[in-house]
C-alpha positions in Angstrom: 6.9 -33.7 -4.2 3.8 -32.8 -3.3 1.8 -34.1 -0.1 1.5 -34.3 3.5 4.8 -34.5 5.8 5.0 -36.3 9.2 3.3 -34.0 12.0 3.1 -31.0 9.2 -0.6 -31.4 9.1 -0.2 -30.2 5.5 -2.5 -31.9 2.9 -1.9 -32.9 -0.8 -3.6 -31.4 -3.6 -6.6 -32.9 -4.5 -7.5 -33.7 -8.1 -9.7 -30.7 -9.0 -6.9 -28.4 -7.5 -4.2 -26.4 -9.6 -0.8 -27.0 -9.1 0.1 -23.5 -9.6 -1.2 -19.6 -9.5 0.2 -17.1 -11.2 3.8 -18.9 -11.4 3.5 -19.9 -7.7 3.9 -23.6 -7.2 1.9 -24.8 -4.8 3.0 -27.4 -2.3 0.1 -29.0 -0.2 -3.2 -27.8 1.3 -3.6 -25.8 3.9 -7.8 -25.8 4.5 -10.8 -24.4 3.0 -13.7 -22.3 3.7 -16.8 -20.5 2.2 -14.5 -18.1 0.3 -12.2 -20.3 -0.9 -9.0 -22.7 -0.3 -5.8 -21.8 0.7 -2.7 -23.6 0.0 0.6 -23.3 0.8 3.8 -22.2 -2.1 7.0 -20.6 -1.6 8.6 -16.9 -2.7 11.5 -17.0 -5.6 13.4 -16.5 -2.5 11.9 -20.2 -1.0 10.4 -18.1 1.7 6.6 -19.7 2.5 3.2 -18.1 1.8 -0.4 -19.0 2.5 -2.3 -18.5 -1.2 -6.1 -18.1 -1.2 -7.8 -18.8 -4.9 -11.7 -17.1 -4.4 -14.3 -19.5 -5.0 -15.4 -19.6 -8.5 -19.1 -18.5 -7.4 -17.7 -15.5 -5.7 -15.1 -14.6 -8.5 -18.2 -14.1 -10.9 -19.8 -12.2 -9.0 -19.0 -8.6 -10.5 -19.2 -6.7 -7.2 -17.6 -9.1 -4.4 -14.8 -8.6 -7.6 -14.7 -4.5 -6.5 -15.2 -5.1 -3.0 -12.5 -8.1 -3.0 -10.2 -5.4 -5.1 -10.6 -2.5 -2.4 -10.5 -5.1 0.4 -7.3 -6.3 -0.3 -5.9 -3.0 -1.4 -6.6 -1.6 2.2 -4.9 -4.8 3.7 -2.0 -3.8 2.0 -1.6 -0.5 4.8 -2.2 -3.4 7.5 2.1 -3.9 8.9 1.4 -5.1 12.5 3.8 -7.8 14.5 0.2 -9.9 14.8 -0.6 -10.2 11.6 -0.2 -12.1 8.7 1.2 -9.4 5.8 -0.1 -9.4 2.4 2.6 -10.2 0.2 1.0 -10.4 -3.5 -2.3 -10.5 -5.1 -4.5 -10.7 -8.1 -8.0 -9.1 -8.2 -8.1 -9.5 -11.8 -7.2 -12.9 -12.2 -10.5 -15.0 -14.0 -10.2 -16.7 -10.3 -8.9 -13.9 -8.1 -6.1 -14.8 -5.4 -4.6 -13.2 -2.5 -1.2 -14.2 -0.9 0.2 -13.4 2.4 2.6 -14.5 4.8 2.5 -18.4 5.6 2.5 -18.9 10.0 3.8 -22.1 10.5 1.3 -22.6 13.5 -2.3 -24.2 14.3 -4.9 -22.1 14.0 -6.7 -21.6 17.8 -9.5 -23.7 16.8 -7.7 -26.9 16.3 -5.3 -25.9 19.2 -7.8 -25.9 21.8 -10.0 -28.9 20.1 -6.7 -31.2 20.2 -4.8 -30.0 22.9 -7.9 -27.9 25.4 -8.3 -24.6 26.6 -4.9 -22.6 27.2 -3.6 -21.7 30.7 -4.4 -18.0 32.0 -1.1 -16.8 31.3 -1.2 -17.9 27.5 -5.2 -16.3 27.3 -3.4 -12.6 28.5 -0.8 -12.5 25.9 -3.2 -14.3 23.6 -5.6 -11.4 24.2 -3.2 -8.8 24.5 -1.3 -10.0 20.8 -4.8 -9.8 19.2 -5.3 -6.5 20.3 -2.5 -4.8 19.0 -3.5 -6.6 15.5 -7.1 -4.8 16.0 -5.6 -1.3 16.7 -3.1 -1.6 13.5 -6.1 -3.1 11.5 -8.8 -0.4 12.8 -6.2 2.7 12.0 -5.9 1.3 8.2 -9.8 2.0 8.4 -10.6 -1.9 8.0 -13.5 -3.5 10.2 -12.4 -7.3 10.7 -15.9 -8.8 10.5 -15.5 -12.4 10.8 -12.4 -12.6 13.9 -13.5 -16.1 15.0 -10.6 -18.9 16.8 -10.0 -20.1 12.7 -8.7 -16.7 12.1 -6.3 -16.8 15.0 -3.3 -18.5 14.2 -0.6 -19.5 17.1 3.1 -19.0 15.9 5.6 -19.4 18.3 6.2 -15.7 18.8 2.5 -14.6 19.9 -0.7 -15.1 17.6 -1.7 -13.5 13.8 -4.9 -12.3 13.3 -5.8 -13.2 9.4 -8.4 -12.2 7.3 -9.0 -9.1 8.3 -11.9 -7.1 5.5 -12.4 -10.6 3.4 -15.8 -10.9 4.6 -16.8 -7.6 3.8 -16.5 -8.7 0.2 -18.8 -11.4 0.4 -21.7 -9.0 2.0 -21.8 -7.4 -1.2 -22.4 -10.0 -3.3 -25.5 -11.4 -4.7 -25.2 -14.3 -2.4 -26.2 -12.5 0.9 -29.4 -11.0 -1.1 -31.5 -13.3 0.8 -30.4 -11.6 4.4 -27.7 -13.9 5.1 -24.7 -12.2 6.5 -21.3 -12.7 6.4 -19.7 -14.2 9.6 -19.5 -16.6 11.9 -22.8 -16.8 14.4 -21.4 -17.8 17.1 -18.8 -14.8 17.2 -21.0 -11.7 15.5 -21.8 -8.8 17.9 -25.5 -7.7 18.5 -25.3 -5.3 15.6 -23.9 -7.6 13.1 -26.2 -10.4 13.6 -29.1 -8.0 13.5 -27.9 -6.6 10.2 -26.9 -3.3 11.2 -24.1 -0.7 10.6 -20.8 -2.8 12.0 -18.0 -0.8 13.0 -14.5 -1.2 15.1 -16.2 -1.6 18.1 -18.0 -5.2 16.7 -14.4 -6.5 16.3 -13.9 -6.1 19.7 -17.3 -8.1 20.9 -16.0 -10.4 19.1 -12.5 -10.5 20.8 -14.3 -11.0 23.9 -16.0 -14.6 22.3 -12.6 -15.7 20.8 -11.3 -14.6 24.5 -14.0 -17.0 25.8 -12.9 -20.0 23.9 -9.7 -19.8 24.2 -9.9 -20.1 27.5 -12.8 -22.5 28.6 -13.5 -24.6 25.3 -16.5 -22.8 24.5 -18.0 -19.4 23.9 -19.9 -17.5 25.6 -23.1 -18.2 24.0 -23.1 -21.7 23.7 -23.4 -24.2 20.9 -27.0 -25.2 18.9 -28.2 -24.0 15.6 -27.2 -20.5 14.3 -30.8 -19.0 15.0 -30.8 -20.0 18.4 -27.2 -18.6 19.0 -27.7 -15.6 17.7 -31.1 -15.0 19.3 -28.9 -15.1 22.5 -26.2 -13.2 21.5 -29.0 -10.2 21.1 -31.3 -10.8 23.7 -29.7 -12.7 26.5 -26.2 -12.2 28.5 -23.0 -14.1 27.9 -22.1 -17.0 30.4 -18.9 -16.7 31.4 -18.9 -19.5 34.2 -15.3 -21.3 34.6 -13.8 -18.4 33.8 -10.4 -17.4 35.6 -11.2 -14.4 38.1 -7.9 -12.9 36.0 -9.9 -12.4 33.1 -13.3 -11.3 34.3 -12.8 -7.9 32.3 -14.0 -9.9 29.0 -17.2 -9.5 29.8 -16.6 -5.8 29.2 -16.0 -6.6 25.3 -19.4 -8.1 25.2 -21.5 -5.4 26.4 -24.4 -5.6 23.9 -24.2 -1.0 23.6 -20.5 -1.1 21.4 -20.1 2.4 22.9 -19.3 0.5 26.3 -17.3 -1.6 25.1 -13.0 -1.1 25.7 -10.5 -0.4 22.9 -8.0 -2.5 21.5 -5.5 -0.1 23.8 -7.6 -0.6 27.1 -7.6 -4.4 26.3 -3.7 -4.7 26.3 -4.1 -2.6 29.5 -6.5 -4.6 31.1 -4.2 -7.7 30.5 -1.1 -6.0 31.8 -2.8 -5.3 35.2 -4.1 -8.9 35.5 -0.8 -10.4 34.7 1.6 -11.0 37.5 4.5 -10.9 35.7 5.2 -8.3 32.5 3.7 -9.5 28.9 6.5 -11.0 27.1 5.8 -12.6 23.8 8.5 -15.6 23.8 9.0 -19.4 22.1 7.2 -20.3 25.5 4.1 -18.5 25.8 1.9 -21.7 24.8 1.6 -25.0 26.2 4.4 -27.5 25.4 2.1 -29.6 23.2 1.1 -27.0 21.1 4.8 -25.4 20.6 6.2 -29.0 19.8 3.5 -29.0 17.0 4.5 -25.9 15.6 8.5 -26.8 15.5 6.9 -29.8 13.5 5.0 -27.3 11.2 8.4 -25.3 10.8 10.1 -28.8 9.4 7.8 -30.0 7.3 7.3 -26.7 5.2 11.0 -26.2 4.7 10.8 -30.3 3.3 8.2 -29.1 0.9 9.8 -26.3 -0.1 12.3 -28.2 -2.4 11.2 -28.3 -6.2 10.2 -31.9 -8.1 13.5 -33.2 -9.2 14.3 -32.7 -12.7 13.7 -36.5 -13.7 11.1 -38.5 -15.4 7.3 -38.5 -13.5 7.1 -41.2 -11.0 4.2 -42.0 -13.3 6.0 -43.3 -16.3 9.2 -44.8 -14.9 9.5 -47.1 -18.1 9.7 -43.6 -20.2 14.1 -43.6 -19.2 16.3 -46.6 -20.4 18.1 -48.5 -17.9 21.3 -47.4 -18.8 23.1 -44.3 -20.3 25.7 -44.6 -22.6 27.0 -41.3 -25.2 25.1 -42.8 -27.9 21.9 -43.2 -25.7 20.7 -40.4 -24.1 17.2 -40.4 -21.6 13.9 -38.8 -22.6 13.5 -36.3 -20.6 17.6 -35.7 -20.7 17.2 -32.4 -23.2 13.7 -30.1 -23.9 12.4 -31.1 -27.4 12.8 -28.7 -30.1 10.0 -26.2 -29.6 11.4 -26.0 -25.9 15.1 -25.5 -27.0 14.9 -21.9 -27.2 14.0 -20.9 -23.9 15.0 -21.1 -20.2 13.6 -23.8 -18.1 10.7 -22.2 -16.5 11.5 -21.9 -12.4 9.4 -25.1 -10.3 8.1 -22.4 -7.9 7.9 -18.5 -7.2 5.7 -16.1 -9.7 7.6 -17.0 -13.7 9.7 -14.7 -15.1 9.3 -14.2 -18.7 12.2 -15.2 -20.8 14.6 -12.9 -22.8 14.6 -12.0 -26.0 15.7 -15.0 -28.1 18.9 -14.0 -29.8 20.3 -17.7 -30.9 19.0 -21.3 -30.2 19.2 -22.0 -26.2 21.7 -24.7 -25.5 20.6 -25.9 -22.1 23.2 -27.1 -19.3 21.8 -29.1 -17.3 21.0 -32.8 -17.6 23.8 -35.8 -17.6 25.9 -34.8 -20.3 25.9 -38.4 -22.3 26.0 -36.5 -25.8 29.6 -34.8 -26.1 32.1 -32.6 -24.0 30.4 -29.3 -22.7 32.7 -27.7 -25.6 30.5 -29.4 -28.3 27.5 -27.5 -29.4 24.6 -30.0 -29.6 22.3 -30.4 -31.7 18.3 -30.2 -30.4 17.7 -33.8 -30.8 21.1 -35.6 -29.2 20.0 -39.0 -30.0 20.0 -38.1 -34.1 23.4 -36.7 -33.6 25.3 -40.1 -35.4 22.2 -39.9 -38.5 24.4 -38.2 -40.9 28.2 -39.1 -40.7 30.8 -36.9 -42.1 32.8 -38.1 -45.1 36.4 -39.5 -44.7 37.8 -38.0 -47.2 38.9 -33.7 -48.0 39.6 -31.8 -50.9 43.0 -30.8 -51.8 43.8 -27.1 -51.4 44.5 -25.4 -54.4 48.3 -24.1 -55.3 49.5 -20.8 -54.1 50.0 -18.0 -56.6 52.2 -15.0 -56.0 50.1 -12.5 -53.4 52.2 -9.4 -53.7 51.0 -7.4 -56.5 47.2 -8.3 -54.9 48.2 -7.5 -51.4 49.5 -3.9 -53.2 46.7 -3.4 -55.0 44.1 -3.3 -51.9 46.3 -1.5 -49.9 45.7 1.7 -52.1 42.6 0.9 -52.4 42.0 0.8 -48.4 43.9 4.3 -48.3 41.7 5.8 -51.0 38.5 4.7 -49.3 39.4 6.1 -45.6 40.0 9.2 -46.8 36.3 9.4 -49.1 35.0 8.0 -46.1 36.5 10.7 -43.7 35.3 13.7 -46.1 31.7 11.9 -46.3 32.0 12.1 -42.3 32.9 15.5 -42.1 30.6 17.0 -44.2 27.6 14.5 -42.4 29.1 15.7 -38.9 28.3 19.7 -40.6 24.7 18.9 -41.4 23.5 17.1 -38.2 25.3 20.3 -36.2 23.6 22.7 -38.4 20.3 21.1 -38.2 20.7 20.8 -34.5 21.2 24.6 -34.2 18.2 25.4 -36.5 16.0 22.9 -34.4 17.3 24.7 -30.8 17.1 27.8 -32.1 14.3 28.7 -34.7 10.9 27.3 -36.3 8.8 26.3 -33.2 11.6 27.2 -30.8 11.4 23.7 -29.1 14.1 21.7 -28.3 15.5 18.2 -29.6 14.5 17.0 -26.3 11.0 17.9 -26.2 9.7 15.9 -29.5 7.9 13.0 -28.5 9.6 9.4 -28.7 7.5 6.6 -30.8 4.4 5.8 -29.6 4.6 2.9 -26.6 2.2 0.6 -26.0 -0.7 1.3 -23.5 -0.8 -0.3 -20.1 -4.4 -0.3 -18.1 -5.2 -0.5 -14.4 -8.8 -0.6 -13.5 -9.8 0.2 -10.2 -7.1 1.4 -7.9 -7.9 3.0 -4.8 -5.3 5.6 -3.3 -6.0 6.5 0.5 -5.3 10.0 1.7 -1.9 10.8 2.1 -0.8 7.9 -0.2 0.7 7.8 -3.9 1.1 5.7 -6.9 4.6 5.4 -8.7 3.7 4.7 -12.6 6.8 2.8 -13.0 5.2 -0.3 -10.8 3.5 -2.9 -12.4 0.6 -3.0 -11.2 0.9 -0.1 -9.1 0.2 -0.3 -5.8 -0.7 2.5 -3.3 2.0 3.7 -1.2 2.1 5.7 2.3 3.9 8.6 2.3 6.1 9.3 5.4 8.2 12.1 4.6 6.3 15.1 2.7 4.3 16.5 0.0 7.8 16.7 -2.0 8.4 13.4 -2.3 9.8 12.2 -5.9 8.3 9.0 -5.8 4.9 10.5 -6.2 3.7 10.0 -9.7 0.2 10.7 -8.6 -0.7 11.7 -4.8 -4.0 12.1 -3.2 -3.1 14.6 -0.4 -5.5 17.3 1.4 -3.2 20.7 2.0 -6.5 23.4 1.6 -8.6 20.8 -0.1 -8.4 16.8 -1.0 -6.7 17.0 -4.2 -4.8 15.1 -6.6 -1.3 15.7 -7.7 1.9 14.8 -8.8 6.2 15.1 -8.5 6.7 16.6 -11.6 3.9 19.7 -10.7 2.3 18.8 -14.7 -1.2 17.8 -14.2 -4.0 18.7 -16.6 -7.7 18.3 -16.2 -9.3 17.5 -19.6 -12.8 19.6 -20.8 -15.3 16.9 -21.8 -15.2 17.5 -24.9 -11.6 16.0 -25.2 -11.0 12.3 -25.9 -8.6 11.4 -23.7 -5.1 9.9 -25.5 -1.8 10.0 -25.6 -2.0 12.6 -28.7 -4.6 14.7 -26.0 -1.8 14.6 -23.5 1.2 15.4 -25.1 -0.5 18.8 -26.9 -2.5 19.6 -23.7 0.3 21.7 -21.9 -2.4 23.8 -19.2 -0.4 22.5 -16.5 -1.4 22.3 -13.2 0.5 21.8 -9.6 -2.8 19.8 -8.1 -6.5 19.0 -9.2 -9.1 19.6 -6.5 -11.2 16.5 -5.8 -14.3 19.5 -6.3 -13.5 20.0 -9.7 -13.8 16.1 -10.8 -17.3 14.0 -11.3 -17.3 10.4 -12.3 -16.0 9.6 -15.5 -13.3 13.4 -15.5 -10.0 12.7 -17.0 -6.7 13.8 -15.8 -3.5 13.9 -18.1 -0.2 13.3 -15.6 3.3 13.8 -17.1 6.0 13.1 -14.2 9.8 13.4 -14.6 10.3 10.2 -15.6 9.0 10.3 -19.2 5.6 8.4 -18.1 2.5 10.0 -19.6 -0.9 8.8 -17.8 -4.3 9.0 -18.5 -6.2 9.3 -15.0 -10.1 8.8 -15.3 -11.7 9.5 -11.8 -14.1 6.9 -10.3 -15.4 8.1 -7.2 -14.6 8.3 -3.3 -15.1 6.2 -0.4 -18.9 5.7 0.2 -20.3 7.7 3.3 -20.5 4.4 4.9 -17.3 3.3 4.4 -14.5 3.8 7.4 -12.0 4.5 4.8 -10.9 8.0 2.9 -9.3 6.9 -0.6 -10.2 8.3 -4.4 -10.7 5.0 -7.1 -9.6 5.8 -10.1 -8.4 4.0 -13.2 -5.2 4.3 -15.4 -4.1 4.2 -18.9 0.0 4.1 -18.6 2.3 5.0 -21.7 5.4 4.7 -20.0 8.6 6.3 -21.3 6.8 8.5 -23.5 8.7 11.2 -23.7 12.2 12.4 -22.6 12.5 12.5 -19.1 14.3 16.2 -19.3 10.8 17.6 -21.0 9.2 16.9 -17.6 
């Protein structure tokens, strides 16, 4: 059932909301914002996860789309203990949706406006958590943007910093082309809200706010209308009055010059030292209130995670009869006939397709009021007494004498084996001989290298691979992957790596770059055979084509977008893919 539990602080859908993504049911609410509302839904597994759907204003938008696409690729490479992971997504989707990992906590906005500002030890770990998320975020080349206390979640094993690159989506679009930047005003740095170049060091201003708040109520700026705040934030110095003399280093994050600013590592140092007793992230870092909420948070997501019962809707309890008898079976006791051949589709977790039908589906659940489970029954149980069988049977005919027929097939049985066995031995001759002739002469290539049928094409727009990561062609979609063994890994189908030069290559050493006069195909790349070990990146333009074979049998047609702008933190190639996998034997690569 869907709704809100006692103390979960969960909400139930509204009307205009879906009650499922992508084969994810979704269970309540869990807020909404200007990019969009996030709800909360369960793996296959019954694990929880926060979904985002993107606002349908943004999803149209064509480049917040690319943005959105690269953003959420890069969060991927983001695996810190203070963060929330990304666990599946869907940039393509016609409203686009990003999943990660569900923190059964308040967020430290609505911790400190219920409960007030934390203590000074629960500010250092606070401070010191969020830091470490900063550090793994800033070394996957992401710039937060928009860290504000609503981004901060409190779980009760230290904080998770969330939505880390979103907002960098959203400065693209066409909705900021009036000057309005992305953010929160209250939390930008200098440079942000004066609409220039942001980089890690903004992130950390911005640490020093949240730092602030969390531990006097408000930030270091004050409250007012967002072009008085930020007038203040740029011109004027931070007030940092009330604050404990154990955390008088903020003030450091929120230099206005980000060059004198700490790092995320001199932060976590700077809490250590003011600390009297060593940082240890434990079920009683936060203030009893706050935890108690949380354990609350735990039970009521585990309530919700149990699927609708498979009964009638609440909504039309006259639709079942008030009792069952076997001649009486319920409504909603069997599927109806156009749902009798497949599987009942799973209440939550992303839907997996049904097999190939082979014969009618005979389901096996439901009160069995229509026969023993020996009984095949029909699709519609409650026709099953329409047409009754006749009382009374033929007689059998009378026996004749079998022996002279029973003699006359066995020599016929004995003749036939041993026409058959000739017609196999001379069959067995002239697949050997053609064999050797196709081994041996003509084009003198072998069985194994003539290409399989023709599979059906599979495209991937869009996919950016950082330095020293790879794609594996058998993943659906794939997804970049970080290498942490070496250039000989098997898994990489296609690897942007830099040895002399950035380049592009693969496991199986067979990469081709096409002229520009070739149409790229699957009929290009099986004939093309000017194989390559590695592509330089100085050799492509936007729009060159790349035929990849890897050991596998996948054949893929590569077609180079571009790098990471000048401006961009990141180093990755965008390219997009045309998969025909198992295309060819796997020994012929």
């Amino acid at each position: 059932m869907t709704g809100v539990q006692q103390g979960g602080h969960f909400r139930p859908l509204e009307s205009g909301d879906p009650t499922s993504v992508a084969g994810y049911r979704l269970a309540a609410r869990l807020g909404a914002g200007g990019m969009g509302t996030v709800y909360l839904s369960y793996t296959p597994g019954g694990h929880p996860i926060a979904l985002k759907t993107i606002r349908p204003e943004l999803s149209e938008d064509p480049e917040f789309r690319r943005r959105f696409r690269q953003e959420v690729q890069a969060a991927q490479r983001v695996q810190g203990f203070y963060t929330a992971p990304v666990i599946d997504y869907d940039t393509e989707d016609s409203q686009p949706w990003l999943a990660t990992a569900y923190v059964a906590g308040p967020s430290l906005a609505a911790a400190v406006g219920e409960h007030g500002p934390l203590p000074v030890p629960s500010v250092l770990l606070l401070l010191a958590g969020m830091a470490e998320a900063l550090s793994v975020i800033h070394a996957a080349g992401i710039v937060h943007r928009d860290l504000k206390p609503s981004n901060v979640l409190l779980a009760s094993d230290g904080p998770r910093v969330i939505d880390f690159g979103i907002a960098r989506a959203a400065d693209a679009t066409a909705l900021t082309g009036t000057g309005v930047s992305i953010g929160t005003p209250a939390f930008m740095s200098p440079e942000q809200a004066a609409g220039k170049k942001v980089t890690p060091a903004s992130d950390l201003f911005a640490l020093g706010q949240v730092a602030a708040f969390a531990a006097r109520g408000t930030g270091a700026y004050g409250d007012g209308p967002s072009h008085a705040v930020l007038y203040r934030i740029v011109h004027e110095e931070p007030d940092l009055s009330g604050l404990a003399e154990q955390l008088g280093f903020i003030s450091r994050c929120l230099a206005k010059d980000p060059a004198e600013r700490p790092s995320p590592a001199e932060i976590i140092t700077l809490c250590q030292e003011a600390s009297p007793t060593p940082l240890r992230q434990s079920g009683s870092w936060l203030p009893e209130a706050i935890a108690a909420q949380i354990t609350q948070r735990v039970s009521a997501s585990a309530a919700l995670a149990a699927p609708p019962a498979p009964t009638a809707p609440v909504t039309q309890p006259d639709l079942s009869p008030p009792a069952q008898t076997p001649a009486q079976t319920p409504v909603h006791a069997a599927p109806t006939a156009a749902a009798a051949q497949v599987p009942p589709t799973p209440s939550f977790g992303p839907v997996v397709p049904p097999p190939h039908p082979q014969a009618p589906y005979q389901p096996s659940y439901g009160p069995p009021t229509y026969g023993p489970p020996t009984v095949p029954q029909p699709p519609f149980p409650h026709q099953q007494h329409a047409h009754p069988q006749p009382a009374w049977r033929p007689l059998p005919p009378p026996k004749k004498n079998q022996a002279g027929k029973w003699i006359g097939i066995s020599i016929a049985a004995v003749m036939g084996l041993s026409w058959l066995g000739g017609c196999a031995s001379f069959i067995k001759e002239l697949g050997d001989s053609s064999d050797a002739s196709a081994t041996s002469g003509g084009t003198g290539g072998s069985a194994s290298a003539r290409p399989l049928p023709d599979p059906q094409p599979v495209t991937y727009k869009g996919i950016n691979i950082p330095k020293d990561y790879y794609i594996r062609f058998a993943d659906s979609p794939p997804k970049p992957i970080e290498d942490n063994s070496s250039y000989d890994n098997e898994d990489a189908d296609l690897y942007y790596y830099d040895v002399y030069e950035d380049a592009l290559s693969s496991q199986g050493d067979k990469i081709v770059l096409l002229n520009n006069a070739q149409q790229g195909s699957l009929k290009t790349c099986r004939e093309e055979t000017r194989y390559a070990e590695r592509v330089s990146l100085s050799q492509l333009s936007k729009g060159s084509q790349l035929c990849v074979h890897t050991t596998s049998g996948h054949i893929a047609l590569v077609t180079f977008r571009g790098t990471a702008a000048e401006s961009d933190p990141s180093n990755y190639v965008s390219v997009d893919l045309t998969l025909w996998r198992n295309a060819e034997d796997p020994s012929a690569s």
